[in-house]
LODO-220371 format. One record per atom (N, C-alpha, C): x, y, z; residue in three letters. Coordinates in steps of 0.05 Angstrom, whole numbers, plus 32768, in hexadecimal, padded with zeros to 4 digits. Example, Ala and Ser with C-alpha at 12.3 -4.5 7.8 and 13.67 -1.06 7.14 Angstrom:
81087F8E809CALA 80F67FA6809CALA 81087FBE809CALA 81017FD3808ESER 81117FEB808FSER 81028001809DSER 
END
This chain:
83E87FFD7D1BUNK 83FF80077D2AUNK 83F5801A7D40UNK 83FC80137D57UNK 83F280237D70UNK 840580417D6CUNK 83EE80507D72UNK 840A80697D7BUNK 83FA807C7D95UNK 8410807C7DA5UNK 840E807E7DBCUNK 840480AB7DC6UNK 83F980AC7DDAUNK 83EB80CD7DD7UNK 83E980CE7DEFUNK 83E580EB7DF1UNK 83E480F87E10UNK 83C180FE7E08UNK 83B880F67E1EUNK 839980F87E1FUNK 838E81137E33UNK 838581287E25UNK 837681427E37UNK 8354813F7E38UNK 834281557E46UNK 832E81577E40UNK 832A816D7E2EUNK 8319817A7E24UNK 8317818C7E0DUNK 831581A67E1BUNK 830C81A67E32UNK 830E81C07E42UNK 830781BC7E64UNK 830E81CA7E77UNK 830F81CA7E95UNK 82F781BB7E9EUNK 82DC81CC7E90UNK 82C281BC7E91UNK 82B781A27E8EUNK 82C081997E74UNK 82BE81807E83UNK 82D781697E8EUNK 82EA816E7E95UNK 82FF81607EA1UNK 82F381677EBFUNK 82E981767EC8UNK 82D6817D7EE5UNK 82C681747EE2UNK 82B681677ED2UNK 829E81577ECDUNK 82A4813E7ECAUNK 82B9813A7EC5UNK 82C3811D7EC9UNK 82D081127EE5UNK 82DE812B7EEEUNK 82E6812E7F0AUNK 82CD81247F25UNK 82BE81337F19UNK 82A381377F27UNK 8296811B7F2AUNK 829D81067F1BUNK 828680F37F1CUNK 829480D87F2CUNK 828A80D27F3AUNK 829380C17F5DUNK 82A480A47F4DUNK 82AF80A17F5CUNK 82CA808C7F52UNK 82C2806B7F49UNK 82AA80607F55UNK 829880507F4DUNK 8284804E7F38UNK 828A80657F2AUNK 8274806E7F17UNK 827A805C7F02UNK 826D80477EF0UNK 827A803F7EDCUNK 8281804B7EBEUNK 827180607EC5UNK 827F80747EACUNK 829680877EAEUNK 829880897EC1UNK 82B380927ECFUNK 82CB807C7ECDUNK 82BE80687ED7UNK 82DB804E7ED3UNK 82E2804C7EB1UNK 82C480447EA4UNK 82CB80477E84UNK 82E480637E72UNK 82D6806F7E7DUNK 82E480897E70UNK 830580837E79UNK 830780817E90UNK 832580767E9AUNK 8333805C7E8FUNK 831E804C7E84UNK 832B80337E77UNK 8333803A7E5AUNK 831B80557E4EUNK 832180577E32UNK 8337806F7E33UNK 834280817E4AUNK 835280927E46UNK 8374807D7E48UNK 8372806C7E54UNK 838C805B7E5FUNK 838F80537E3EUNK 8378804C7E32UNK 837480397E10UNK 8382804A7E00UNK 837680697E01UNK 8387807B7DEFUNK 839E80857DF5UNK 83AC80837E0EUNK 83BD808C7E10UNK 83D6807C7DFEUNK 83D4805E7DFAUNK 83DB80497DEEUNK 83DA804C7DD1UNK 83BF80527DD3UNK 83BA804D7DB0UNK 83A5806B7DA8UNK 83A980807DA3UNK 839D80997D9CUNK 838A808F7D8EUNK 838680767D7EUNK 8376806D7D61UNK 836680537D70UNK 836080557D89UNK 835B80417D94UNK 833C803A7D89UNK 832A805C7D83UNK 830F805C7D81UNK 8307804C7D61UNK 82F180577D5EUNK 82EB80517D45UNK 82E680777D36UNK 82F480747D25UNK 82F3808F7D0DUNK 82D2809B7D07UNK 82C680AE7D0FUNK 82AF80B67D03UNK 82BA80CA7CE4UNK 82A980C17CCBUNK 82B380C67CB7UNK 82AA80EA7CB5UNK 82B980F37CB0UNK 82BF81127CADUNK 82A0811F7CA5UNK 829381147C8FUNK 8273811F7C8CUNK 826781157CA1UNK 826C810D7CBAUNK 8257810B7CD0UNK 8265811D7CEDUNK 827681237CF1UNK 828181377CFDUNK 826C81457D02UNK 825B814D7D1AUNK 824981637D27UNK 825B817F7D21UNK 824C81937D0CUNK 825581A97D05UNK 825D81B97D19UNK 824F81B27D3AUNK 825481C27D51UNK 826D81BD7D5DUNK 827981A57D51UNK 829681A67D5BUNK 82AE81AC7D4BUNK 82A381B37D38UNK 82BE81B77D21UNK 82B981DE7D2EUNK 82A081E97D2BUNK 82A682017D36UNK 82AD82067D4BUNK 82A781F67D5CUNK 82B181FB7D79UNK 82C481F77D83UNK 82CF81DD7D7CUNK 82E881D17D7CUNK 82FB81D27D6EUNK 82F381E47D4DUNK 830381DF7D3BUNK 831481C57D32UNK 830481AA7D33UNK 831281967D29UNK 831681877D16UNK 8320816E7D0BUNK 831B81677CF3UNK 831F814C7CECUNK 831881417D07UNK 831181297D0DUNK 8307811C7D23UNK 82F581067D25UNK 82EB80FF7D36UNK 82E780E57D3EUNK 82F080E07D58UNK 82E980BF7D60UNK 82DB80BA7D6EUNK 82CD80A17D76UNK 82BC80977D82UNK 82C080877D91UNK 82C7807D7DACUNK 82D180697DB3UNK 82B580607DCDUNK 82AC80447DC3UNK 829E803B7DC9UNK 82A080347DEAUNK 828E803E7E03UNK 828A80397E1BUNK 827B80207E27UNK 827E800C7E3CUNK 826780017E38UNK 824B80107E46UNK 82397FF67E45UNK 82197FFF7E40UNK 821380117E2CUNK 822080167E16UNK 821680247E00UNK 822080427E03UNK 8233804B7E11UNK 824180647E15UNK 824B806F7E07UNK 8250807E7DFEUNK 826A80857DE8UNK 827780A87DF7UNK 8291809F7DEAUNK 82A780B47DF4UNK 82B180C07DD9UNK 82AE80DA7DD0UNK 82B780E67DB5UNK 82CC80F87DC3UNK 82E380F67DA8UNK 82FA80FA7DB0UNK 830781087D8EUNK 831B811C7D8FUNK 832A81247D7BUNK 834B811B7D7CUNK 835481177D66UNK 8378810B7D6EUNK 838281267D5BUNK 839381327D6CUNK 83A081497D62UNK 83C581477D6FUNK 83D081607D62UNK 83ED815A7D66UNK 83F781737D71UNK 840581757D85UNK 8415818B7D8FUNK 842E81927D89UNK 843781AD7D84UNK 845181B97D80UNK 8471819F7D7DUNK 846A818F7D8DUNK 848181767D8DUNK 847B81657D79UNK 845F81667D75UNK 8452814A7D6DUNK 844E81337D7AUNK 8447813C7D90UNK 843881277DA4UNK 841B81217D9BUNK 8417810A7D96UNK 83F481037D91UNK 83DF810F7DA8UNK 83D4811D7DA7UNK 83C081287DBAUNK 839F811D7DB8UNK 839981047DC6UNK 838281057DC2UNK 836981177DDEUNK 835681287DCDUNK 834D813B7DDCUNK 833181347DDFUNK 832281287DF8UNK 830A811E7DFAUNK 82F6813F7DFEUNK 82DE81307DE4UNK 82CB81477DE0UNK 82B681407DF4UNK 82AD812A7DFEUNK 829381277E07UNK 8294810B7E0BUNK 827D80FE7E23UNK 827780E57E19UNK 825E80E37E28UNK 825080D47E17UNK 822C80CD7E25UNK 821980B17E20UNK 821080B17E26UNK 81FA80987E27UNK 81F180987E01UNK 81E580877DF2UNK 81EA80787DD7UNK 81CF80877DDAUNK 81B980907DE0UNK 81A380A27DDDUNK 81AD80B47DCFUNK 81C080CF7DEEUNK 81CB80E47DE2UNK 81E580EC7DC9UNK 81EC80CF7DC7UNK 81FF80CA7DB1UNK 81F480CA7D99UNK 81D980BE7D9AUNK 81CA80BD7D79UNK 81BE80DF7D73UNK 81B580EB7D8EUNK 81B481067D85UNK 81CA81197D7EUNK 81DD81167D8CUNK 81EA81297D7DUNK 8202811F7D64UNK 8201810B7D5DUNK 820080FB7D47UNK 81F081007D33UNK 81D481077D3DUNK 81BA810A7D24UNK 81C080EF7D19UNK 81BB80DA7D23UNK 81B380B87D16UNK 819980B97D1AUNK 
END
């Protein structure tokens, strides 16, 4: 069952870092194909199971779940689905990087 979400970045920094990166960029187009995806479907990613959650974002971010939504060339875009005062689905993009920097801060 799709359920549909208003898509943010997690903070000014990187939504300017996304801003920042030239309109041809294909990780820029990706991120734009996977924000259009969640706006559709909040559950669009794949679920990272709760014991693999990077401890730096449950403190930082305070969250209590995490998705993964796969980029191509091996990219990945991590993302939290949370709910606002109305109960609007909020999905809130944490990061996204090349499948190197994904296995590190993964620890795979």
């Amino acid at each position: 069952m799709k359920k549909p979400s208003k898509v943010v970045f997690i903070n000014d920094k990187l939504e300017n870092s996304f801003n920042s990166l030239k309109e041809d960029d294909f990780v820029k187009k990706s991120i734009i194909r996977a924000i259009h995806d969640l706006r559709e479907n909040a559950f669009a990613g794949i679920q990272v199971p709760k014991k693999l959650i990077p401890k730096e974002y449950i403190k930082k971010y305070r969250i209590n779940n995490l998705w993964k939504y796969d980029l191509p060339k091996g990219w990945r875009l991590l993302y939290t689905v949370t709910a606002d005062n109305e109960v609007e689905l909020i999905s809130a993009i944490l990061e996204w990087f090349n499948h190197k920097e994904y296995e590190k801060r993964m620890k795979y």
